[in-house]
C-alpha positions in Angstrom: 127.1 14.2 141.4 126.9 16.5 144.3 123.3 17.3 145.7 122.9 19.9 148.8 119.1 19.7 150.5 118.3 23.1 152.8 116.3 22.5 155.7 115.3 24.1 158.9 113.7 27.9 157.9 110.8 29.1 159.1 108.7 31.8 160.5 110.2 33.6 163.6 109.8 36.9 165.5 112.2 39.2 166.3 114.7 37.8 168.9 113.9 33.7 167.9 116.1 31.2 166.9 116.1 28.6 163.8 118.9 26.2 163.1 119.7 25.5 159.4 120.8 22.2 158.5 122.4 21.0 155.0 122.1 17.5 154.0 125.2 16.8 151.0 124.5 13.9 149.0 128.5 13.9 148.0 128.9 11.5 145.2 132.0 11.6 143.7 133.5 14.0 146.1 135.0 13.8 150.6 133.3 15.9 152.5 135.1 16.6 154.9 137.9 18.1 152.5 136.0 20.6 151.3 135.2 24.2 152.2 131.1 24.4 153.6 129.9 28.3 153.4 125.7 29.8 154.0 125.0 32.2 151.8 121.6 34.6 151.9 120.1 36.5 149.4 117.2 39.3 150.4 114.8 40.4 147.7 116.4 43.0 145.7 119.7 42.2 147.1 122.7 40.7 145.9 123.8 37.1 147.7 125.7 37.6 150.6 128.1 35.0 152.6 126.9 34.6 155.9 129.5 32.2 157.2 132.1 30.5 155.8 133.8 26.5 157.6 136.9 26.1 156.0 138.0 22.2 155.7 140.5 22.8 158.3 138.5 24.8 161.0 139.3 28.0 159.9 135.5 30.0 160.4 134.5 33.7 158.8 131.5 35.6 159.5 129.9 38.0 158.3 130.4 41.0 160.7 126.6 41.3 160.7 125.9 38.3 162.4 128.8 37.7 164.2 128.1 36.8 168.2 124.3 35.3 166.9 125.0 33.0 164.1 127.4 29.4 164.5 128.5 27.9 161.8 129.6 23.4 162.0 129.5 20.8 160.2 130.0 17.4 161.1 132.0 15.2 158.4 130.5 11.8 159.5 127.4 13.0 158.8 128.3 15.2 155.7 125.8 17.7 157.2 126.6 21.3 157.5 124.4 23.5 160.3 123.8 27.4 160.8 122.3 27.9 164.1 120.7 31.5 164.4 119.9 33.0 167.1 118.2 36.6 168.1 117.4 36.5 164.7 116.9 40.2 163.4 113.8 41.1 161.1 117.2 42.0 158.9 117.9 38.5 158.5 115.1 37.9 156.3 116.5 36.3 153.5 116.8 32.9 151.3 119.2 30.9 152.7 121.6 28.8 150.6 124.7 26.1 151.5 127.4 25.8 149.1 130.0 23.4 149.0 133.7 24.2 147.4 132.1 27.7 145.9 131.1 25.2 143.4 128.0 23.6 144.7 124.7 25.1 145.6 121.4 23.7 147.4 117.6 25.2 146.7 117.7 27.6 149.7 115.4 27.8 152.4 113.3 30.6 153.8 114.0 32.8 157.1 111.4 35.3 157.8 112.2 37.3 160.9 109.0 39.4 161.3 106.7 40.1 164.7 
């Protein structure tokens, strides 16, 4: 059984930072061999990928964010991060971690808003 836990949103004005962190409880499945991806989902909007960390390194953002957002992971920890920076009001969204476009956490809010 595979539980993801969100952490790490928050309140921030225009130009802050948050770091997201995802916590994988990965019974019955190796971390490290699996692809880690943040999604986000605005009200009235459909759910977006935000950044993707393949299993081998490879890294995609979304164009959107690329140059504020980082994506990592660290596989001893089976933790995955999103650090945000000059967060954009924009960016307001639920954020969500997904492991192996299979499994999905709670989300956590981001509200960019001065």
């Amino acid at each position: 059984q595979v539980q993801l836990v969100e952490s790490g949103g928050g309140s921030v004005q225009p130009g802050g930072s948050l770091t997201l962190s995802c916590a994988c409880a990965c019974s019955g499945i190796t971390f490290r061999e699996w692809g880690v991806e943040w999604y986000r989902q605005a009200p009235g909007k459909k759910r977006e990928s935000v950044a993707r960390l393949g299993a081998l390194g490879t890294i995609k953002y979304l164009d959107s964010v690329k140059g504020r957002f980082t994506i990592s992971r660290d596989n001893t920890k089976d933790m995955v991060y999103l650090q945000m920076n000059d967060l954009k009001p924009e960016d307001t969204a639920v954020y969500y971690c997904n492991i192996g476009a299979s499994f999905w956490g709670q989300g956590t809010q981001v509200t960019v808003s001065s």
